[in-house]
N, C-alpha and C positions, 0 to 999 in steps of 0.2 A: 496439571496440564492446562496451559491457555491455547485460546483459536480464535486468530483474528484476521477477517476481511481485509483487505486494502483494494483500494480504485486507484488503477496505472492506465497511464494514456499512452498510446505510441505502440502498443503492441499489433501488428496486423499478420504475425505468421508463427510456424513453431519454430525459427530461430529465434523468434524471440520467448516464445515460453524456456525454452531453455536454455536463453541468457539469463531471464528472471527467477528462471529456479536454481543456477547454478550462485548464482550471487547471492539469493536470498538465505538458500542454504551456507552458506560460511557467518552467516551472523553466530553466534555464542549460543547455545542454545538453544537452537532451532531445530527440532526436529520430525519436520514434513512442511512440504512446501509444495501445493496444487496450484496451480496457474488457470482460469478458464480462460482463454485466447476471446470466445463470444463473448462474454460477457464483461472483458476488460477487470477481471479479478482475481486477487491472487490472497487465501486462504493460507496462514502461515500458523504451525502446531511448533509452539514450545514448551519447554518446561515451566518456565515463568515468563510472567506478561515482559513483556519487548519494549524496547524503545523508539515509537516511530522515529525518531531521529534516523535511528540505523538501519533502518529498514527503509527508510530515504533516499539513504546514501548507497544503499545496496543496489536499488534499483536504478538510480540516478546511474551507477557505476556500468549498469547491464545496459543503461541509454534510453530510458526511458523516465518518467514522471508519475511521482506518488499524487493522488490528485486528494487521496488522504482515506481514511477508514468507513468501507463501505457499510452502510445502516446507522451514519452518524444522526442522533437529532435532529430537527429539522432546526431549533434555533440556532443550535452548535452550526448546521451547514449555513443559515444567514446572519449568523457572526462573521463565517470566514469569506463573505462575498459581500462587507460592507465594507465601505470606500474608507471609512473614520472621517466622515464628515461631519457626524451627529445627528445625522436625519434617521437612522434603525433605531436607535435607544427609545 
């Protein structure tokens, strides 16, 4: 069994927890899907680990934005918030 965090932006009500757990839920796999609405997170239990690709696109589909894996590293999170300038390296 894997359990993984994600950070979704655009949620402000319960239609939309459950757009996001209706959609999350149709991934392969997947089986429990928690949404906290406060805390803009949504906790997904599979059998085996996921591919955020599709859980992207799930959530993309429900109209909202994967803003990526909540508890990421912090260099992982200022990897994905540098320009490729050259000036982070």
């Amino acid at each position: 069994m894997t359990v993984t965090t994600y950070r979704v932006e655009g949620m402000t009500c319960g239609h939309c927890v459950s757009s996001v757990t209706a959609e999350v839920s149709k991934i392969e796999g997947v089986t429990g899907v928690n949404v906290d609405l406060t805390a803009k997170l949504v906790t997904v239990t599979s059998g085996a680990p996921l591919d955020d690709t599709a859980v992207g696109a799930a959530v993309d589909e429900a109209g909202y934005e994967l803003a990526g894996r909540a508890g990421a590293p912090a260099e992982e999170a200022e990897a994905d918030a540098c320009c490729g300038s050259g000036c982070c390296s």
